[in-house]
C-alpha positions in Angstrom: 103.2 79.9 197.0 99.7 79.3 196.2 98.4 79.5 199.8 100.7 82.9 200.3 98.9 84.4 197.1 95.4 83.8 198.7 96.5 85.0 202.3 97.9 88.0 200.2 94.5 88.3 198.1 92.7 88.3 201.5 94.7 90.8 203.3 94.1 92.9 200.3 90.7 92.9 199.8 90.2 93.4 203.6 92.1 96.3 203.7 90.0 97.8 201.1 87.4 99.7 203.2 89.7 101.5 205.3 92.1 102.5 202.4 89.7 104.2 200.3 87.5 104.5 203.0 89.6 107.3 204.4 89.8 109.0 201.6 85.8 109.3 200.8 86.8 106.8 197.0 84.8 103.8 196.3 86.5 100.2 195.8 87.1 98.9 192.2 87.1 94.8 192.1 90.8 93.8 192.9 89.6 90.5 190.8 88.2 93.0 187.6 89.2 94.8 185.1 87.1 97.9 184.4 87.5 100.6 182.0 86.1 103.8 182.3 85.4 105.7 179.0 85.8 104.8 175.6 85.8 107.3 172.6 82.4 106.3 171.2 80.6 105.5 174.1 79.2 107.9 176.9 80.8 108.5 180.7 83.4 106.1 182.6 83.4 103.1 184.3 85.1 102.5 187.5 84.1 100.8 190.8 83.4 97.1 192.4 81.3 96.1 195.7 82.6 96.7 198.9 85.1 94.4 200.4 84.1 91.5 202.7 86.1 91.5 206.0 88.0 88.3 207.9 88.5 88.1 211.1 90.0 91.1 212.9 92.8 89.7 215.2 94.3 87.5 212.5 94.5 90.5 209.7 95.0 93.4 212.5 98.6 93.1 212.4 98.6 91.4 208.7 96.9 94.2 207.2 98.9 96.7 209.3 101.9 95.4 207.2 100.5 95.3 203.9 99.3 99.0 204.0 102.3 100.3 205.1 103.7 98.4 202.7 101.9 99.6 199.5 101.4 103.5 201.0 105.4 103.5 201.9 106.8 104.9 198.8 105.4 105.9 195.2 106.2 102.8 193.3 105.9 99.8 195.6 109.1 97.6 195.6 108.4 93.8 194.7 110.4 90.7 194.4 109.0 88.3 191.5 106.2 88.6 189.5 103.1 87.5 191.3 103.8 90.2 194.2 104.3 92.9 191.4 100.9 92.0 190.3 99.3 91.7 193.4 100.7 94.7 194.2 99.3 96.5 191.0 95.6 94.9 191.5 95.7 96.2 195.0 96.5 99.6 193.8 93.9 99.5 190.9 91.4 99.2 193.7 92.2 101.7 195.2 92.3 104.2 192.5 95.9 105.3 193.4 96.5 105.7 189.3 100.1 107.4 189.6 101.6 105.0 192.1 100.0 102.4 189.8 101.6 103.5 186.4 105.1 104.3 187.9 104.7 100.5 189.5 104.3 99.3 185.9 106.4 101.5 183.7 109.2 99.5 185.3 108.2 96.4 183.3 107.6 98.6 179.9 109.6 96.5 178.0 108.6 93.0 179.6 107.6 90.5 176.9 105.2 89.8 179.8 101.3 90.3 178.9 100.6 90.4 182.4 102.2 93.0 183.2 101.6 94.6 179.4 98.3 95.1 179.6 97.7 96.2 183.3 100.3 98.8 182.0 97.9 100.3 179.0 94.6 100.4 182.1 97.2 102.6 184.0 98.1 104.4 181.3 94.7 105.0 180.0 93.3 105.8 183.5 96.2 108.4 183.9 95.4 110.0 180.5 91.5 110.1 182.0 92.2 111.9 185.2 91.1 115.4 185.3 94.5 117.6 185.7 95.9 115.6 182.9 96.5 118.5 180.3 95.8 117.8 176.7 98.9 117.4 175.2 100.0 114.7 178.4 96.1 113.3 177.5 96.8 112.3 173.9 100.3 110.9 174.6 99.0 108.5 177.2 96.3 107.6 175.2 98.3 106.2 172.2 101.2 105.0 174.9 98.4 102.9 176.6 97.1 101.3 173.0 101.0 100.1 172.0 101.0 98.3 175.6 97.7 96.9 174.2 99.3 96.0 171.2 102.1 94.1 172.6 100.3 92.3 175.5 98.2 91.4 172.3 101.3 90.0 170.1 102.3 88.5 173.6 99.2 86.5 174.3 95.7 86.7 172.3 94.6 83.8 174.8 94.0 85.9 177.5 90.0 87.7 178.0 91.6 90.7 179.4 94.4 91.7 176.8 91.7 91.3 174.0 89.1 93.9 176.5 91.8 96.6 176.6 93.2 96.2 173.2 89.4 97.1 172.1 89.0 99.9 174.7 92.2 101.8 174.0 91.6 101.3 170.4 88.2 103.1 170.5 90.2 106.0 172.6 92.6 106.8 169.8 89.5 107.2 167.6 89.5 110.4 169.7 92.4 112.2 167.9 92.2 110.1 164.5 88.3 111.1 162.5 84.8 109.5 162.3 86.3 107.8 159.4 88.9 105.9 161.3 86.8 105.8 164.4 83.8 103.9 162.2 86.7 101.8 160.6 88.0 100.8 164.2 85.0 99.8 165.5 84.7 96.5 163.9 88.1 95.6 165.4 86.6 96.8 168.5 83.7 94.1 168.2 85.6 91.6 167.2 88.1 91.8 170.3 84.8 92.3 172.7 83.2 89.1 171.4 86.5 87.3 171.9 87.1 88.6 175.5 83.6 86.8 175.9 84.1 84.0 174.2 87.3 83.4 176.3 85.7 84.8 179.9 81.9 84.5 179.2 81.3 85.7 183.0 82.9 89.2 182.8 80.4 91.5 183.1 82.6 94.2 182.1 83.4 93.0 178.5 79.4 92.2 178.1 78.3 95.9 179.3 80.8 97.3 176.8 79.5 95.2 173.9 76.0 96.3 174.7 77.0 99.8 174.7 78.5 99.6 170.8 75.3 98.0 170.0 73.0 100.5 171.7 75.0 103.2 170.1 74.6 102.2 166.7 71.2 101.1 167.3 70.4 104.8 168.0 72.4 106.2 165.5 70.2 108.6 163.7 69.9 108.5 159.8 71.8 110.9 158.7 74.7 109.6 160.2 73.8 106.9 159.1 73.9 108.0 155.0 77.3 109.5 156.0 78.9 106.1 156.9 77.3 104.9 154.5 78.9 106.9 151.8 82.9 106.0 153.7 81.6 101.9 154.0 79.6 100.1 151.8 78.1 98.4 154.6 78.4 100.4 158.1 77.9 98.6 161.4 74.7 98.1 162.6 73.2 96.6 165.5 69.7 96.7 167.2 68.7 97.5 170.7 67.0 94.0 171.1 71.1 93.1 170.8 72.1 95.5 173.2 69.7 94.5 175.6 70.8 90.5 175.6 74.1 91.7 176.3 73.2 94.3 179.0 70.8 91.3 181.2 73.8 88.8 180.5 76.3 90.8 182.6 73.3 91.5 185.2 73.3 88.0 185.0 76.6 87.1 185.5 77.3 89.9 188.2 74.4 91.3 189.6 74.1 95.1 190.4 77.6 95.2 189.5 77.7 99.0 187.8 75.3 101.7 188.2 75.6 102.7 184.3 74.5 98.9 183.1 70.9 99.4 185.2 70.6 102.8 183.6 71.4 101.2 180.1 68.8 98.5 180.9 66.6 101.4 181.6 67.1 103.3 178.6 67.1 100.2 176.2 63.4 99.3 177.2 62.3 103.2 176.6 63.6 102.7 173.3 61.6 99.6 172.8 58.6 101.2 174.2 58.5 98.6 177.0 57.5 101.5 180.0 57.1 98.6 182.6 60.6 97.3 181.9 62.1 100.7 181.8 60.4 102.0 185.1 62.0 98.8 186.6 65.3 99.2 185.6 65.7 102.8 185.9 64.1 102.8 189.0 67.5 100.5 190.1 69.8 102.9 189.1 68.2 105.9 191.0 68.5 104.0 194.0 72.4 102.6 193.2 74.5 104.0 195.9 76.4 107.0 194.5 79.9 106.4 195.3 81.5 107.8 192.4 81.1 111.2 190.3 79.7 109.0 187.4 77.1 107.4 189.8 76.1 110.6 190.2 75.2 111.5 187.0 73.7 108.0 186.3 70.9 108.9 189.2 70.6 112.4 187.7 69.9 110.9 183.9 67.8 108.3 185.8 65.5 110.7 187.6 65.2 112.7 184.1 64.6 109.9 182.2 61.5 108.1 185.3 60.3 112.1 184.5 59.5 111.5 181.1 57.9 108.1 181.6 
């Protein structure tokens, strides 16, 4: 079983390139779980490095098989439980969100976690697209946080359940007030700093932590005075903080997201650290755009190098 789960992890990841590749995407991380946006933080997340290739004639007729099999039909048939998740990783790759929520929504009610919290990403990243309507939007956004909540109840062992319990949290904040949203975002911490405590080498969960602490490092002070008069003692953070946790995923994962170099970047302006932040933003200028949101990181890049 083992040895057909790596054959199938192989076959996936080398079919990768040609999958999106034909249809102009870029390739998330089979082996990561991103998010894209969260309510309090800026922009989306998505993407991975490019998929390393075996040798041809051994995965020519392999990977032949395995694409017809996951582009044959909407949701993508499986027999146990490590197929059904392969089979949902491969698709999260590939940014095939639909076929990937109708794969899961099968398993709605599974006291699984596995399958429980790869079911609130889909639904979240379905809620995110952008011919989701409003109404459809919110729905999906509270649907994905009570598959969060059970994966949660299900198994608080696992790094991942704990990283999209936070970020689909933070996305009803979106619907529910600054007061609930402030509120929230100490549960938010909390899960982030036990995804890392439980995966210390996901670089995901660190940029995500340095984001909430750059953001209430900047917050200005009149907001402030106005969490200050809903909590007695607001969060707070500094951008020295945010900056340990930004070089510890570039640590862990080099280059692995456009949006962490630009964060670098603007951390060290606020610091006044010019050298630093010419450096860094520098990187995320020349990050290959693959995605819409890499686009707008080398646009914020070259506007921020402007100014320096």
């Amino acid at each position: 079983m083992m040895a057909g789960r790596v054959l199938t992890r192989f076959v996936n990841r080398s079919l990768l390139q040609f999958a999106v590749g034909a249809k102009g995407g870029r390739i998330r991380g089979s082996n990561r779980f991103f998010w894209t946006t969260a309510s309090w933080t800026v922009g989306a997340l998505g993407s991975g490095r490019a998929a390393f290739l075996l040798g041809l004639p051994v995965l020519s007729a392999l990977g032949y098989q395995a694409f017809r099999k996951v582009q044959s039909s909407a949701v993508v048939c499986a027999l146990n439980k490590e197929e059904v998740l392969e089979q949902a990783d491969y698709l999260y790759s590939c940014t095939e969100t639909e076929k990937l929520y109708q794969l899961l929504l099968q398993y709605k009610d599974s006291e699984d976690a596995e399958f429980l919290w790869r079911l609130a990403r889909a639904s979240r990243d379905l809620s995110l697209l952008p011919d989701t309507d409003a109404g459809r939007k919110k729905q999906l956004t509270f649907e994905a946080f009570e598959y969060a909540k059970r994966a949660l109840e299900k198994d608080d062992k696992c790094f991942a359940v704990h990283k999209w319990y936070a970020i689909c949290l933070s996305d009803t904040g979106e619907f529910e007030g600054v007061k609930v949203k402030i509120g929230n975002s100490y549960i938010i911490r909390e899960h982030l700093e036990r995804s890392i405590e439980l995966n210390p080498k996901d670089a995901t969960s660190l940029h995500i932590l340095g984001y909430w602490c750059f953001a209430f490092a900047e917050l200005p002070w009149y907001q402030r005075k106005v969490a200050a008069v809903i909590f007695s003692t607001p969060p707070t953070s500094t951008f020295e903080e945010a900056l340990e946790f930004f070089l510890k995923a570039e640590e862990v994962d080099p280059n692995f997201y456009s949006k962490n170099l630009l964060m670098l970047g603007k951390t060290y302006m606020a610091m006044k650290d010019k050298e630093k932040a010419l450096f860094w933003l520098t990187k995320a200028k020349e990050y290959p755009a693959y995605t819409l949101e890499d686009k707008e990181v080398h646009k914020e890049a070259v506007d921020l190098l402007n100014q320096l």
